[in-house]
N, C-alpha and C positions, 0 to 999 in steps of 0.2 A: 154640468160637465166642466173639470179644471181643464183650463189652460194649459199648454204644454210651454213652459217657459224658457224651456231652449230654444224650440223651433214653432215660437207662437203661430206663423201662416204657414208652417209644416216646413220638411225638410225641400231640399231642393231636389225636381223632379226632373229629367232627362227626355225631353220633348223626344215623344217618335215621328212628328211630321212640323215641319217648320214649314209656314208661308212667307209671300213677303210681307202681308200685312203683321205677323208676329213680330218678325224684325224691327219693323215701323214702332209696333208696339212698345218694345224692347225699347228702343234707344230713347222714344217720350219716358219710358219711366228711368232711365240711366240721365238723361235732359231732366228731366224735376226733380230727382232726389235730392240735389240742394238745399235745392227751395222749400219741401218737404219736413225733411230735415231740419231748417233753420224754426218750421213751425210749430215744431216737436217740442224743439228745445226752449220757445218762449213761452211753452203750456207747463215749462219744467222749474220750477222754483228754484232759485242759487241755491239755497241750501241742498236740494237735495242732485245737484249736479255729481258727487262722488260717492253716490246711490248705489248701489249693484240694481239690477232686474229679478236679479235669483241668488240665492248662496253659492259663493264660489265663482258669479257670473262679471262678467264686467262692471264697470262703474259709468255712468251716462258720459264720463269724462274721456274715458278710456276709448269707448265705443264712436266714437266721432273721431279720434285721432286714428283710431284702426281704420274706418272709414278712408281718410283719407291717405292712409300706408296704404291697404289692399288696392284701392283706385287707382295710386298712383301706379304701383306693379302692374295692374290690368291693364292700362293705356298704355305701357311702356312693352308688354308683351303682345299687344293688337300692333305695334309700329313694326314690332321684329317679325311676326309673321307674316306682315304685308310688305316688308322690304330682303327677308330672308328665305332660304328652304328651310322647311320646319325646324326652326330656330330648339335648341335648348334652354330653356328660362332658367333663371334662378331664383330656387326656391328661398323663405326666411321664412324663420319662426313668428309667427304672429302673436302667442302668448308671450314670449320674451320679448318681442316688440311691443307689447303694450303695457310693459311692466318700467320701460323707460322712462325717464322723468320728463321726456317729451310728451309722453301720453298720459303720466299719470299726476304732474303737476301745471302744465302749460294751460294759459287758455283756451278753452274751445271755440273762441273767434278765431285762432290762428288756421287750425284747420276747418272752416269754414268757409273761410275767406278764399283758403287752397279748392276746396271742394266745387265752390262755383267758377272759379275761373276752370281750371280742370274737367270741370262736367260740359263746360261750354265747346272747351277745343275739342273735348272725345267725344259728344253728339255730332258736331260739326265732321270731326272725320266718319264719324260712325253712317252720317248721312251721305256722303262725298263717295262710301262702295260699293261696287256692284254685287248684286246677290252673288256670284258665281267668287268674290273675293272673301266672303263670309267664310267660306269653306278652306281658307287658308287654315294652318295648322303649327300650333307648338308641342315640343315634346316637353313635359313635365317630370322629370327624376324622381321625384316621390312619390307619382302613382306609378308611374312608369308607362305612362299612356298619351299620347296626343289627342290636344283637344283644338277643336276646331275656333275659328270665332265665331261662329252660328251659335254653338253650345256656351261660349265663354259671354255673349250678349244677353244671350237668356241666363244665365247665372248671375251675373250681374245686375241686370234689371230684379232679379230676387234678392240679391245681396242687401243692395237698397233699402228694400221693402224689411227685411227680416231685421236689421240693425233697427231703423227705425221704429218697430215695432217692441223691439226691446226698451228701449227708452220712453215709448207710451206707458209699459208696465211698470217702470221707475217712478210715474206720475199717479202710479192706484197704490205705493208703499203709505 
């Protein structure tokens, strides 16, 4: 059976029951994907760090600066919902963001570097709320839907996983 190389560990699913221990879950994997990450990338040959995964897919290069664009919006939207009513986010293009020469010529130490101190401070808050604050909420203009942070931690703790695993397949070119 081929691998699906968009969505090598499938696409992202919408939990119908969350525990606390998912949460827990959750923030260990949003907490290591750094780390993860950085292990990925030393299995990854320089040469082939401006690789795509797939035709038309990202480049290993690209894919770790998006990494730490989308993270950085994520933690910046978990601060608005827990200090605002359902705050309106702002959305950006994440394909035109990764087509900047911040993502497609910089080093990938730069965001790296960003990735671990950032992963630190959002485990750290992620650990610091209460279940009942999970359930805070933004509203998003491009779906048109509020998502909770319950849902946005499980998303993320996938996000992680799914970039990462794109960069494994960068390593079987």
């Amino acid at each position: 059976m081929r691998k699906n190389l968009q969505y090598p560990i499938g696409e992202f699913v919408v939990p119908k029951q969350i525990s606390k221990e998912d949460i827990n879950q959750w923030i260990n994997d949003i907490e290591q994907m750094p780390g993860q990450l950085t292990k990925a990338l030393d299995a990854l040959s320089e040469s082939l760090i401006d690789t795509s995964y797939r035709p038309g897919g990202w480049t290993a290069r690209q894919i770790v600066h998006h990494l730490a664009d989308s993270h950085m919006n994520s933690y910046i939207r978990f601060k608005l919902a827990l200090t605002e009513d359902k705050p309106t986010i702002k959305p950006y293009d994440e394909k035109i963001w990764a087509e900047l020469p911040d993502s497609t010529l910089q080093p990938v130490e730069f965001s790296l570097d960003l990735l671990h101190s950032l992963h630190k401070r959002w485990s750290y808050l992620l650990r610091s709320m209460s279940f009942n604050d999970f359930n805070q909420t933004f509203y998003h203009p491009e779906s048109k839907k509020e998502m909770s942070l319950m849902i946005n931690t499980a998303l993320y703790s996938w996000h992680g996983k799914h970039h990462i695993e794109h960069i494994k397949l960068v390593q079987v070119h």
